[in-house]
C-alpha positions, 0 to 999 in steps of 0.5 A, a space after each residue: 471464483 477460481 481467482 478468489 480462492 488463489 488470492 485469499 492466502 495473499 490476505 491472511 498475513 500484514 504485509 510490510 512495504 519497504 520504500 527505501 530504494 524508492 525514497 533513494 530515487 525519489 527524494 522529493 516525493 511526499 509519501 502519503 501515510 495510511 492515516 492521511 491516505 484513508 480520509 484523502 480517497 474517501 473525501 470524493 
C-alpha cells in the first residue's frame, strides 16, 4: 500500500516521452504509436 500511495502523484499529470536521442541511434527501428499498440497487445 505504501508504494501505491507514492506512485499515485506520478499519474496525476500526461507524460510526454521524447524518442529523439533514441531514433538518433536506432534509425531503423519502427516505432510502435499508441493506436497500433493498443490493439497489438490486446489481440492474445
Amino acid at each position: 500500500m505504501r508504494e501505491l500511495w507514492e506512485l499515485l502523484p506520478r499519474y496525476e499529470v500526461d507524460k510526454l516521452f521524447v524518442s529523439d536521442k533514441f531514433k538518433r541511434a536506432f534509425p531503423e527501428f519502427k516505432v510502435t504509436t499508441y493506436a497500433e499498440g493498443v490493439p497489438a497487445t490486446r489481440a492474445e
